[in-house]
PDB file of N, CA, C and O in Angstrom:
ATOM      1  N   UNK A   1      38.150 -20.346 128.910  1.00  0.00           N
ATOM      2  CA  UNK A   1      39.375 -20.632 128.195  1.00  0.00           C
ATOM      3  C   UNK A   1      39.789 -19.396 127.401  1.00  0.00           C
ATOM      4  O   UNK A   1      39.117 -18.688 126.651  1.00  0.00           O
ATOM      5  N   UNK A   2      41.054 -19.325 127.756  1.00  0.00           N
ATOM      6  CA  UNK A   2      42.016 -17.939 126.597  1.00  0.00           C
ATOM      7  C   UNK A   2      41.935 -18.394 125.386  1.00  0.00           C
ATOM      8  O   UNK A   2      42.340 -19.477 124.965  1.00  0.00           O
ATOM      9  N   UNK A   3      41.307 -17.397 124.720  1.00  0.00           N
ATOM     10  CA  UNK A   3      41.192 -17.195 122.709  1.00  0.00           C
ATOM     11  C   UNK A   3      42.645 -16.280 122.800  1.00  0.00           C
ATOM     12  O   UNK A   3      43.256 -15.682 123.687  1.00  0.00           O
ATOM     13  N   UNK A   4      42.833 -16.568 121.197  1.00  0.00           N
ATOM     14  CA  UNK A   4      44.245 -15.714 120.668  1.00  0.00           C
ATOM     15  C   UNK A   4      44.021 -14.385 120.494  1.00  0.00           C
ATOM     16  O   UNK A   4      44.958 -13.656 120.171  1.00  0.00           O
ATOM     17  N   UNK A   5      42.339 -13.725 120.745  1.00  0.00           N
ATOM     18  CA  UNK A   5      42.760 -12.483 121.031  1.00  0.00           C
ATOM     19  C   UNK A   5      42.661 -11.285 122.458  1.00  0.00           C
ATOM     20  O   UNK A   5      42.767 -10.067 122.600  1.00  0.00           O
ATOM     21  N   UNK A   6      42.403 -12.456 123.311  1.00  0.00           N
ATOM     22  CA  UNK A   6      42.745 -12.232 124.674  1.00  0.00           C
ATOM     23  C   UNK A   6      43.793 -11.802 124.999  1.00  0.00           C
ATOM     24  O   UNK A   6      44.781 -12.504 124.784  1.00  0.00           O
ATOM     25  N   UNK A   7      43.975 -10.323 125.715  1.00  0.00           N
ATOM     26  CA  UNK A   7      45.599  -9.866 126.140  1.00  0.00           C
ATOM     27  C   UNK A   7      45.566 -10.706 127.255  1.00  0.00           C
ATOM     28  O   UNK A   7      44.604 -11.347 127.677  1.00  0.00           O
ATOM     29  N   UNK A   8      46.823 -10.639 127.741  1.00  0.00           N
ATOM     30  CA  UNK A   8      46.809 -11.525 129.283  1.00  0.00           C
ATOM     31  C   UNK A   8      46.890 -10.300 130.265  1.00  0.00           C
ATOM     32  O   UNK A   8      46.683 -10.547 131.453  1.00  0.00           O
ATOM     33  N   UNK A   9      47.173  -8.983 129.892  1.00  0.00           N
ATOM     34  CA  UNK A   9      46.783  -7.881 131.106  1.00  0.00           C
ATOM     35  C   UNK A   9      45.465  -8.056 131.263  1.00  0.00           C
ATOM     36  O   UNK A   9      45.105  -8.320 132.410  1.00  0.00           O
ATOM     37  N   UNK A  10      44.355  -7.958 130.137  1.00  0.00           N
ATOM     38  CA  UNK A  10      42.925  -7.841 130.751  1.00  0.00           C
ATOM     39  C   UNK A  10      42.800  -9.312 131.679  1.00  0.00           C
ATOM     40  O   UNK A  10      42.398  -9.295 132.842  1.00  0.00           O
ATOM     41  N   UNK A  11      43.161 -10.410 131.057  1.00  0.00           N
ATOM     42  CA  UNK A  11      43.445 -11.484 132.291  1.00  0.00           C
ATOM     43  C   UNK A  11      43.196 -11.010 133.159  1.00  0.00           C
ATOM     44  O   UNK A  11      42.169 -10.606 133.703  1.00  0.00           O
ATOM     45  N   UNK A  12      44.978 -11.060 133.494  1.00  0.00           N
ATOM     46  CA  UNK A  12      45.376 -10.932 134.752  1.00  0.00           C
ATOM     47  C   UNK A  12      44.880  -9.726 135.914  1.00  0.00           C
ATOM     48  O   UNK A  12      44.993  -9.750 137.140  1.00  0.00           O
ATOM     49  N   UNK A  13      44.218  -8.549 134.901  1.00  0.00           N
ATOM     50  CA  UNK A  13      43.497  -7.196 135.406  1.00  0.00           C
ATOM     51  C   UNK A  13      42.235  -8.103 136.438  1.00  0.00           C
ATOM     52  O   UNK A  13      41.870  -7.941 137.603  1.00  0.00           O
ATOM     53  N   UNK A  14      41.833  -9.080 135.364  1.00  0.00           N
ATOM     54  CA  UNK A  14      40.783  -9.517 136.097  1.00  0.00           C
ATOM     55  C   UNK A  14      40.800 -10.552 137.495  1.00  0.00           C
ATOM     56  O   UNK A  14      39.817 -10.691 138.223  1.00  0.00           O
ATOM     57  N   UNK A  15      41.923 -11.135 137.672  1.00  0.00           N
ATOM     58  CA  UNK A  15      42.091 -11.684 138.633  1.00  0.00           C
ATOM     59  C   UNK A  15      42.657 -10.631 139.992  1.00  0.00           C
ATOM     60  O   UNK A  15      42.696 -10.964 141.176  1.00  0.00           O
ATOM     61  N   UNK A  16      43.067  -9.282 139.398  1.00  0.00           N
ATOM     62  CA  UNK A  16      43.324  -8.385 140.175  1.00  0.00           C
ATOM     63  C   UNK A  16      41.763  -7.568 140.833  1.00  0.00           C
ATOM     64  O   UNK A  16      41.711  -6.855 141.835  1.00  0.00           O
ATOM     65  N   UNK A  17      40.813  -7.876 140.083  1.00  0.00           N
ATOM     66  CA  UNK A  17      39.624  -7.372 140.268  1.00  0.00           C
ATOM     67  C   UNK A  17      38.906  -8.738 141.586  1.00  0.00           C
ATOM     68  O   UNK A  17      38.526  -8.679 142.755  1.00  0.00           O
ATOM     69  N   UNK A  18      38.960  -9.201 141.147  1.00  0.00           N
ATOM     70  CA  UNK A  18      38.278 -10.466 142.019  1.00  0.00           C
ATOM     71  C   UNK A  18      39.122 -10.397 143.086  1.00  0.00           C
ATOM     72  O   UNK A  18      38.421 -10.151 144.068  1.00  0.00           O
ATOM     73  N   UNK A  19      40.148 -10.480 143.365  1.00  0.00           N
ATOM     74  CA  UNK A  19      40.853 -10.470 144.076  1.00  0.00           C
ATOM     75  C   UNK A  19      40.914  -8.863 145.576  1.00  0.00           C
ATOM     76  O   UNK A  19      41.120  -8.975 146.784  1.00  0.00           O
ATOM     77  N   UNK A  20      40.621  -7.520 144.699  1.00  0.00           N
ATOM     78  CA  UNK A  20      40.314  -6.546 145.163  1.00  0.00           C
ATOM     79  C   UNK A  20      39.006  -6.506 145.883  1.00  0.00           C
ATOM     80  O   UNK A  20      38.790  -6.162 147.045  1.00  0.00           O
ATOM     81  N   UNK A  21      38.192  -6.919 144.983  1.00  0.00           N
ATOM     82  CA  UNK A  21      36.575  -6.555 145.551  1.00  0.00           C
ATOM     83  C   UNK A  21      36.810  -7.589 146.834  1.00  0.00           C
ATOM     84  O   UNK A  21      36.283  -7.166 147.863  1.00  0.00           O
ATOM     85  N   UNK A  22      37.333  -8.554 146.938  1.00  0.00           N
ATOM     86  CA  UNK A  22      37.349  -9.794 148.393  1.00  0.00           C
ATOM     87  C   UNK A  22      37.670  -9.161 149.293  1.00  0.00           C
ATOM     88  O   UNK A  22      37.195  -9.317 150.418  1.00  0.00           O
ATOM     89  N   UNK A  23      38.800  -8.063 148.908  1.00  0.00           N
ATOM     90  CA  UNK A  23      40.165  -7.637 150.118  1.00  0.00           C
ATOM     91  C   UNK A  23      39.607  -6.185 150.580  1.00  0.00           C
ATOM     92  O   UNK A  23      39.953  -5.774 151.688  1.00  0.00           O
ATOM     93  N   UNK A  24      38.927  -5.555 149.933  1.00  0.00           N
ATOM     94  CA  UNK A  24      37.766  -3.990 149.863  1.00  0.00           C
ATOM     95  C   UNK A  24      36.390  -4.056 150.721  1.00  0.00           C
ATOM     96  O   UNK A  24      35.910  -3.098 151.327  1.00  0.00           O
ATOM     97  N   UNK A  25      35.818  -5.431 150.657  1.00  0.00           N
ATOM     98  CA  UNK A  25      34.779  -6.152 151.464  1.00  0.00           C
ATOM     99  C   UNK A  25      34.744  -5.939 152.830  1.00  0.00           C
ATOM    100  O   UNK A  25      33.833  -5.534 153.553  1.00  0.00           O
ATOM    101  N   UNK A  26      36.048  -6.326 153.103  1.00  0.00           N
ATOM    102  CA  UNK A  26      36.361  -6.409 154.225  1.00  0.00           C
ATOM    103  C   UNK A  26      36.685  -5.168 155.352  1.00  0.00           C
ATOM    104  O   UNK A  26      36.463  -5.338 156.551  1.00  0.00           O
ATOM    105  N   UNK A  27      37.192  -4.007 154.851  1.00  0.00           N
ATOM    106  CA  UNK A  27      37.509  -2.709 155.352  1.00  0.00           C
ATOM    107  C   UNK A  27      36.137  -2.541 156.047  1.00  0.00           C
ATOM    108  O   UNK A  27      35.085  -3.107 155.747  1.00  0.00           O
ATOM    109  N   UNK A  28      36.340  -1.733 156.943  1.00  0.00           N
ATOM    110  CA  UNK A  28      35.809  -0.655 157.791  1.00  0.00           C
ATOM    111  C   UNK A  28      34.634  -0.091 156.869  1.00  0.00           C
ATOM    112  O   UNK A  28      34.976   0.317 155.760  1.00  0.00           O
ATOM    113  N   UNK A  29      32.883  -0.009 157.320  1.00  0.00           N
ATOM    114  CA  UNK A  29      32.706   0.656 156.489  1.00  0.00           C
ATOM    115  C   UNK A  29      32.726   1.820 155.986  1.00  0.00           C
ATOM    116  O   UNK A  29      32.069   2.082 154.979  1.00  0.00           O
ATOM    117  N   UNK A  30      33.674   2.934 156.762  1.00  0.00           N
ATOM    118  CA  UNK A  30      34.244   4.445 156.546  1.00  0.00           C
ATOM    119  C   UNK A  30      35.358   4.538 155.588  1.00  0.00           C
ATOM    120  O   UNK A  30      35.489   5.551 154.900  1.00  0.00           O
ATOM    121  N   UNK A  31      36.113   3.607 155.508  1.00  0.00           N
ATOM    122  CA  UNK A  31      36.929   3.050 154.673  1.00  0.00           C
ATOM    123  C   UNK A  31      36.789   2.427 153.028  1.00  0.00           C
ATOM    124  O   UNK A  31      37.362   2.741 151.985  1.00  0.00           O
ATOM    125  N   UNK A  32      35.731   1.388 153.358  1.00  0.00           N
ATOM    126  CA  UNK A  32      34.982   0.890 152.556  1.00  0.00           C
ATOM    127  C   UNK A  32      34.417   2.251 151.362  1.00  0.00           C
ATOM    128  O   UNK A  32      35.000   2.348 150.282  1.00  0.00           O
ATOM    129  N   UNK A  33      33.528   2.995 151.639  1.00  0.00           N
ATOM    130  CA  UNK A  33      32.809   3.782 150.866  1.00  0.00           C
ATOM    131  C   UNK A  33      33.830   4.578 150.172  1.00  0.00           C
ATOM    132  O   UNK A  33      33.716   4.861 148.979  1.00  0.00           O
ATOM    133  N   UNK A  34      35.271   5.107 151.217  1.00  0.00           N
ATOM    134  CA  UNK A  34      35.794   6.433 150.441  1.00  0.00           C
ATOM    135  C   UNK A  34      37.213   5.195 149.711  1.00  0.00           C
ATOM    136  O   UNK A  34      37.311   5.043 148.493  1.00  0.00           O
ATOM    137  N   UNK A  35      38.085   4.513 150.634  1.00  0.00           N
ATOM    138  CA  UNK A  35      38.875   3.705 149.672  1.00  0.00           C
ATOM    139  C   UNK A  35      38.716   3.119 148.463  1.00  0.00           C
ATOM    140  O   UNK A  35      39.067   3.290 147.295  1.00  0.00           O
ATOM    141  N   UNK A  36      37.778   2.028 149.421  1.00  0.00           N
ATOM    142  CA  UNK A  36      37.346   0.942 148.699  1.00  0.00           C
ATOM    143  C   UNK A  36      36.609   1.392 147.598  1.00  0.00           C
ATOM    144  O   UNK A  36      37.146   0.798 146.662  1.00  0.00           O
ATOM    145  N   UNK A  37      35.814   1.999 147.190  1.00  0.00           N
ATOM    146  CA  UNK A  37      35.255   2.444 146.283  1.00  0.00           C
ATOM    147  C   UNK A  37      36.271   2.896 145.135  1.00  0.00           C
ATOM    148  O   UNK A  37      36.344   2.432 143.997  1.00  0.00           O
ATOM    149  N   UNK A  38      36.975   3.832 145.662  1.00  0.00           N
ATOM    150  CA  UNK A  38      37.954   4.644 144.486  1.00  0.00           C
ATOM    151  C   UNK A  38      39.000   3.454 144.046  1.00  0.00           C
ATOM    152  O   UNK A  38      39.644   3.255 143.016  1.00  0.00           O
ATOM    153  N   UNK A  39      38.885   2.808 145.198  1.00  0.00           N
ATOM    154  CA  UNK A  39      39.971   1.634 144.199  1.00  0.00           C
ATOM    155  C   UNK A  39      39.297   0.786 143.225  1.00  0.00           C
ATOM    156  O   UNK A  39      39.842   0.486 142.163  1.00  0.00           O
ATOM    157  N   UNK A  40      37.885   0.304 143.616  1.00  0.00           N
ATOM    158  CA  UNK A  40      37.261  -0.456 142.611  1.00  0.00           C
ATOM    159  C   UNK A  40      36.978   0.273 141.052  1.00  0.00           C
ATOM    160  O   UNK A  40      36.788  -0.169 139.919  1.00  0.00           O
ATOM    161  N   UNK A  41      37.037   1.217 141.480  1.00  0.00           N
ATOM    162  CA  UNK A  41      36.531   2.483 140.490  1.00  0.00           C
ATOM    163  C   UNK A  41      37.425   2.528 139.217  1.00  0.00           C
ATOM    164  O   UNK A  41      37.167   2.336 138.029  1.00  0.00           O
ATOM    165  N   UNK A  42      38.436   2.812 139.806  1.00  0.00           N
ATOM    166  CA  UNK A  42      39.715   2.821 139.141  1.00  0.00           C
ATOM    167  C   UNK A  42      40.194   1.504 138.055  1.00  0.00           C
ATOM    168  O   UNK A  42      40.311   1.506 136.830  1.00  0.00           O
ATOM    169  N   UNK A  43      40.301   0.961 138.557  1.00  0.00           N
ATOM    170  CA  UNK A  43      40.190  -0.786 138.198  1.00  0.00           C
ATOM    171  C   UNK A  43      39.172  -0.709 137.169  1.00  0.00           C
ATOM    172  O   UNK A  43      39.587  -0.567 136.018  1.00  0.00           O
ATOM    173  N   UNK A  44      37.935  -0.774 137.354  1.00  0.00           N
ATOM    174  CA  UNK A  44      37.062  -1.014 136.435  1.00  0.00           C
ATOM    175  C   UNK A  44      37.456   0.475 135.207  1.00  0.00           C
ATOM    176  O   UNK A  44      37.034   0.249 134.073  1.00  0.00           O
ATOM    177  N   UNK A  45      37.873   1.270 135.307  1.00  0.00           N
ATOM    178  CA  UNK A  45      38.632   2.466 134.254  1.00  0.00           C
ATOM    179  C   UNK A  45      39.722   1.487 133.610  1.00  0.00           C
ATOM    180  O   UNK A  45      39.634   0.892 132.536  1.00  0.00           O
ATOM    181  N   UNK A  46      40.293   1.478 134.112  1.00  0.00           N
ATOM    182  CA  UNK A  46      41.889   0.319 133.773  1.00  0.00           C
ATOM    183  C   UNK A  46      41.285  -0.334 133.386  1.00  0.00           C
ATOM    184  O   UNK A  46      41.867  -0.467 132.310  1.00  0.00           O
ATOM    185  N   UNK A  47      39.911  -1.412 133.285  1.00  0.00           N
ATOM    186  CA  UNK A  47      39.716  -2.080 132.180  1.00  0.00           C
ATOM    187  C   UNK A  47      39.225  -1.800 131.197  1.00  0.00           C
ATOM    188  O   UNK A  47      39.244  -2.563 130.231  1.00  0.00           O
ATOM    189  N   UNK A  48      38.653  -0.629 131.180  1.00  0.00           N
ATOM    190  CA  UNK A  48      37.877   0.017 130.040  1.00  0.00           C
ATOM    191  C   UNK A  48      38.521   0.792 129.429  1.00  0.00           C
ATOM    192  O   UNK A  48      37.935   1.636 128.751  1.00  0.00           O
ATOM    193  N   UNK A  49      40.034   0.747 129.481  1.00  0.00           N
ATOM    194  CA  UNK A  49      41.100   1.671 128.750  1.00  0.00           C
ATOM    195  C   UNK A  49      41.829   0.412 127.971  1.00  0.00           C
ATOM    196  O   UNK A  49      42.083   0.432 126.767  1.00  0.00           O
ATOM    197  N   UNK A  50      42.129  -0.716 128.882  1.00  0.00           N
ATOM    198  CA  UNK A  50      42.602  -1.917 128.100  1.00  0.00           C
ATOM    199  C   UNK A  50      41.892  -2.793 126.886  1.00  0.00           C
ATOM    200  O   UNK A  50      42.428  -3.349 125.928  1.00  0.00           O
ATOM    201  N   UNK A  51      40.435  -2.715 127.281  1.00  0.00           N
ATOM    202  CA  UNK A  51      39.723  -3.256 125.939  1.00  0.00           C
ATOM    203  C   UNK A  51      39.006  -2.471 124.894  1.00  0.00           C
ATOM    204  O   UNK A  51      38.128  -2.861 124.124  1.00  0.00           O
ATOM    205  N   UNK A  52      39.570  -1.242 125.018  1.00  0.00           N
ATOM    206  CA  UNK A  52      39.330  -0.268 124.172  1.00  0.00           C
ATOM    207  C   UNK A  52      41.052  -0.326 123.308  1.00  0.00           C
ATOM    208  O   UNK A  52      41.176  -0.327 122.083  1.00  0.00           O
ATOM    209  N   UNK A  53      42.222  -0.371 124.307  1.00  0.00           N
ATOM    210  CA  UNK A  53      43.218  -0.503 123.953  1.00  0.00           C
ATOM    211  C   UNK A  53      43.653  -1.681 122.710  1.00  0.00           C
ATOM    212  O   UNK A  53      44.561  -1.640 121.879  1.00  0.00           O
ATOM    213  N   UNK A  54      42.654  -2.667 122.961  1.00  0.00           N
ATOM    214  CA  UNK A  54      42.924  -3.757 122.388  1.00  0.00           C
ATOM    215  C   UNK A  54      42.238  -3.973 120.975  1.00  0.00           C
ATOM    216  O   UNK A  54      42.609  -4.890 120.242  1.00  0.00           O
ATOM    217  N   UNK A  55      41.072  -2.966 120.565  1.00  0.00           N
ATOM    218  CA  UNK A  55      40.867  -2.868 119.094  1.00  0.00           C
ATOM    219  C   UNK A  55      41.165  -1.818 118.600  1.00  0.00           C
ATOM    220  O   UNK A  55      40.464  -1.503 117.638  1.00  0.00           O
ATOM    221  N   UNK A  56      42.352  -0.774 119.027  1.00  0.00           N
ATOM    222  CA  UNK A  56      42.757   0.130 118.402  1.00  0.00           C
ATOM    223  C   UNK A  56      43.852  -0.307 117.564  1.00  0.00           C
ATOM    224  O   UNK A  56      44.643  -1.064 118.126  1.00  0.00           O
ATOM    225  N   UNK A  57      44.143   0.048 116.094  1.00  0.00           N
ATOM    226  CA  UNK A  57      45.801  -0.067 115.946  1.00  0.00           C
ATOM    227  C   UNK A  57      47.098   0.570 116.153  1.00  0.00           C
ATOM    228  O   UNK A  57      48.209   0.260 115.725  1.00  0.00           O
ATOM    229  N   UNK A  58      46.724   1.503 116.882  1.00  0.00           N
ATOM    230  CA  UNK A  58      47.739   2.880 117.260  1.00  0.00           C
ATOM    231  C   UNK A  58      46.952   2.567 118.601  1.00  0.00           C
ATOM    232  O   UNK A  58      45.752   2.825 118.694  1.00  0.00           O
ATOM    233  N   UNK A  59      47.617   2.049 119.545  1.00  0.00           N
ATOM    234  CA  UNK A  59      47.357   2.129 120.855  1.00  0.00           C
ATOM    235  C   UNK A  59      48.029   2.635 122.371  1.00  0.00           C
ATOM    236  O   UNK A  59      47.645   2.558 123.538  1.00  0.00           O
ATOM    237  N   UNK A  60      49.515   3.316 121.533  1.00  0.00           N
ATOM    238  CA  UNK A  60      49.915   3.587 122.664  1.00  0.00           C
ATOM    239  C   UNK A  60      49.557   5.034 123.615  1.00  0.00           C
ATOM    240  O   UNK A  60      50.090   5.529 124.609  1.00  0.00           O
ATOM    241  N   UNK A  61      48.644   5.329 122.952  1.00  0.00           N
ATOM    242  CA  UNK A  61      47.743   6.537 123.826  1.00  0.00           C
ATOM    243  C   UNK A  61      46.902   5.778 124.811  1.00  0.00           C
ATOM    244  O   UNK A  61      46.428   6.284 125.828  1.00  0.00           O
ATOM    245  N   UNK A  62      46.771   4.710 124.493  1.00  0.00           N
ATOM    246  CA  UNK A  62      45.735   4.064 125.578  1.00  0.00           C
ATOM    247  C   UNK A  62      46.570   3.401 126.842  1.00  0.00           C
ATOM    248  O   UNK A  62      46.442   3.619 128.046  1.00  0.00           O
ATOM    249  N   UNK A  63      47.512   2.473 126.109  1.00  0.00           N
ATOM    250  CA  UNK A  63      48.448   2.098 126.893  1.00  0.00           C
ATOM    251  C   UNK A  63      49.061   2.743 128.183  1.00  0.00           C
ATOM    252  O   UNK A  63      49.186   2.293 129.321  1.00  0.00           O
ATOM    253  N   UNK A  64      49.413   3.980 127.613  1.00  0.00           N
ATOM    254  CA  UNK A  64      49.800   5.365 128.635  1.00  0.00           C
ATOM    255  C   UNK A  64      48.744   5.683 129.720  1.00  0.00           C
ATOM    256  O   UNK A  64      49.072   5.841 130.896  1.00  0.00           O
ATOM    257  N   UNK A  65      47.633   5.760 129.345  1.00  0.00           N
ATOM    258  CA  UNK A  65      46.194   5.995 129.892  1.00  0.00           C
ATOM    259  C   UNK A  65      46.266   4.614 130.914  1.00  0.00           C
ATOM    260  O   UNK A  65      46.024   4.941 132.076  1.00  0.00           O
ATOM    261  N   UNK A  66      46.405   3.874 130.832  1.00  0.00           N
ATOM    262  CA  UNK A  66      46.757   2.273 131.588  1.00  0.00           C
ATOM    263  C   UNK A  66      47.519   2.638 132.693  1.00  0.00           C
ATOM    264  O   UNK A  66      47.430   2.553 133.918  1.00  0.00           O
ATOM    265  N   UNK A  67      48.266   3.055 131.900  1.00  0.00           N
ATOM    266  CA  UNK A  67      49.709   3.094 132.958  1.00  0.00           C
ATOM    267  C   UNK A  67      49.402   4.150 134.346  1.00  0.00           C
ATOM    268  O   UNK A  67      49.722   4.000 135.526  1.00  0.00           O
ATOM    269  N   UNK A  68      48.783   5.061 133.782  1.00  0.00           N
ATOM    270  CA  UNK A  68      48.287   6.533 134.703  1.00  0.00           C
ATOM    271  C   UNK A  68      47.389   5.363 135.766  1.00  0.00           C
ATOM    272  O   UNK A  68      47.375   5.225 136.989  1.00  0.00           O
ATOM    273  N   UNK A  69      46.722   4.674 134.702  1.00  0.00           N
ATOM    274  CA  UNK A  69      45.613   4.497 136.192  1.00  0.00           C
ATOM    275  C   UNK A  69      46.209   3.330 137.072  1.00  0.00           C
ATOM    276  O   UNK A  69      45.952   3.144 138.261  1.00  0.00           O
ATOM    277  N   UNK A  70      46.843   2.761 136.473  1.00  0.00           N
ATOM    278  CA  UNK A  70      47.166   1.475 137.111  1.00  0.00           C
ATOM    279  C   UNK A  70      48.393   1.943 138.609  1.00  0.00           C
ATOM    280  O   UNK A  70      48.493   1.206 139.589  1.00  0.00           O
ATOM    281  N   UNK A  71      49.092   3.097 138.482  1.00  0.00           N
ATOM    282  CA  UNK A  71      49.761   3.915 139.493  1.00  0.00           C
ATOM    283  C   UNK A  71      48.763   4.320 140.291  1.00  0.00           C
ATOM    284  O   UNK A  71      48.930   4.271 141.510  1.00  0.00           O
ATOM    285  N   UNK A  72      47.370   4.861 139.659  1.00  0.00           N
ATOM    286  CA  UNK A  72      46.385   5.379 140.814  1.00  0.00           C
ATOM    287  C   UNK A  72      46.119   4.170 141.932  1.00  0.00           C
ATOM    288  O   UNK A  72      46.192   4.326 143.150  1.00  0.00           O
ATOM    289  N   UNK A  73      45.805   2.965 141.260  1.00  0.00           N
ATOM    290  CA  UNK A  73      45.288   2.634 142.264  1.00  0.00           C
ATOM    291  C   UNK A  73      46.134   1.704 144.391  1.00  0.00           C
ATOM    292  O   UNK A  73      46.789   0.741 144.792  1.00  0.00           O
ATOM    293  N   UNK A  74      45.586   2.657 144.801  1.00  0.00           N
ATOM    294  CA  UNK A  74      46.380   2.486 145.944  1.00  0.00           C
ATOM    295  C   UNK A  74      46.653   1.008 146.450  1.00  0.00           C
ATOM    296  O   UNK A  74      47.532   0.785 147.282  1.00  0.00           O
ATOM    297  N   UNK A  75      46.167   0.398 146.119  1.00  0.00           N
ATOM    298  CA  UNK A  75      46.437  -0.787 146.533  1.00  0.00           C
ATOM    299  C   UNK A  75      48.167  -1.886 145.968  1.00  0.00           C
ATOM    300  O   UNK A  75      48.827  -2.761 146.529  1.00  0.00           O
ATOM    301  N   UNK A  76      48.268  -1.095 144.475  1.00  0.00           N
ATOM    302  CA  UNK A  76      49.620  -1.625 144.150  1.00  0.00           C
ATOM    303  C   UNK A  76      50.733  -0.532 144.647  1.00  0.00           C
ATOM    304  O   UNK A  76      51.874  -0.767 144.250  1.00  0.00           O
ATOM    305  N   UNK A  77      50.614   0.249 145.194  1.00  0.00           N
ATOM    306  CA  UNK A  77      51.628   0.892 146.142  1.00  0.00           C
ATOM    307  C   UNK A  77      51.519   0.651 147.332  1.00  0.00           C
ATOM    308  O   UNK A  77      51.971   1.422 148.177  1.00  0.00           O
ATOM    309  N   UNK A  78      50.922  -0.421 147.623  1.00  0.00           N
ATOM    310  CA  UNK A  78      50.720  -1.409 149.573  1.00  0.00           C
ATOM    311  C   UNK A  78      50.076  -0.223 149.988  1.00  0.00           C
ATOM    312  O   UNK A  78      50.824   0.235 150.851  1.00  0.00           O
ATOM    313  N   UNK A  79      49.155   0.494 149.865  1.00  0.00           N
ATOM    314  CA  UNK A  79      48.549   1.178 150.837  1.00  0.00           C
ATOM    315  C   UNK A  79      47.088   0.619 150.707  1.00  0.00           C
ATOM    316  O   UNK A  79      46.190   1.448 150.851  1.00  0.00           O
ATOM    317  N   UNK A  80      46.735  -0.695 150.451  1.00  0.00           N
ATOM    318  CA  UNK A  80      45.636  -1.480 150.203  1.00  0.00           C
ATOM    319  C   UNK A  80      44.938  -1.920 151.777  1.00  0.00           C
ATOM    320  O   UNK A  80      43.946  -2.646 151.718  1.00  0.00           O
ATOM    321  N   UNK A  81      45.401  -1.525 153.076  1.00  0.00           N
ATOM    322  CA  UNK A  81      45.341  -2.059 153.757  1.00  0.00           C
ATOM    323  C   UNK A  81      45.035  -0.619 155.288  1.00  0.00           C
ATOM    324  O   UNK A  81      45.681  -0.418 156.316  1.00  0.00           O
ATOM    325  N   UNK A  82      44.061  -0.079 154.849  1.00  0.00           N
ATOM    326  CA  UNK A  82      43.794   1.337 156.249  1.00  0.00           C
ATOM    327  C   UNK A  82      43.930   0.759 157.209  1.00  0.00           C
ATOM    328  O   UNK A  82      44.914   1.241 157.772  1.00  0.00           O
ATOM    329  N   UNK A  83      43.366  -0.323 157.993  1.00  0.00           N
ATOM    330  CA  UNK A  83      43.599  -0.698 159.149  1.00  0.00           C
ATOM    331  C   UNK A  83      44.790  -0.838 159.573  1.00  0.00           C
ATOM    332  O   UNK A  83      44.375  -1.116 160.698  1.00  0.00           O
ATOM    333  N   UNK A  84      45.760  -0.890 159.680  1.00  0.00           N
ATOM    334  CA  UNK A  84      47.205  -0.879 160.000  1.00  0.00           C
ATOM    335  C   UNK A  84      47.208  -0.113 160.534  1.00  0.00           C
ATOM    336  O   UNK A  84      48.259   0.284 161.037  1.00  0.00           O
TER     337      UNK A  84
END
């Protein structure tokens, strides 16, 4: 259950995580090691920028830092998918 000081990005980050590691599983394992990896990688950074983000009071240095990684990871620019 969500407490009031739960962001709903780390949420929702996390249903993006569960959701990744299922869809990363599945690749090729040549794919697997060099994609799949850097995308999980990434992700788990993006959360460790958001709950660091979340007991700072000046946070929009972190926020920014979010934003950088959350563009890295290839999968929200549809290139989540090598086999194609």
């Amino acid at each position: 259950m969500a407490t009031q000081r739960e962001i709903p990005a780390i949420l929702k980050l996390y249903e993006l995580m569960v959701w990744t590691l299922n869809h990363t599983a599945r690749f090729p394992r040549h794919h697997h090691y060099s994609l799949g990896n850097r995308i999980e990688a990434t992700l788990l950074d993006l959360l460790d920028v958001l709950i660091e983000a979340r007991y700072q009071r000046e946070n929009t240095a972190s926020l920014d830092r979010a934003n950088v990684l959350l563009e890295r990871v290839p999968g929200v620019a549809g290139l989540d998918d090598p086999c194609r």
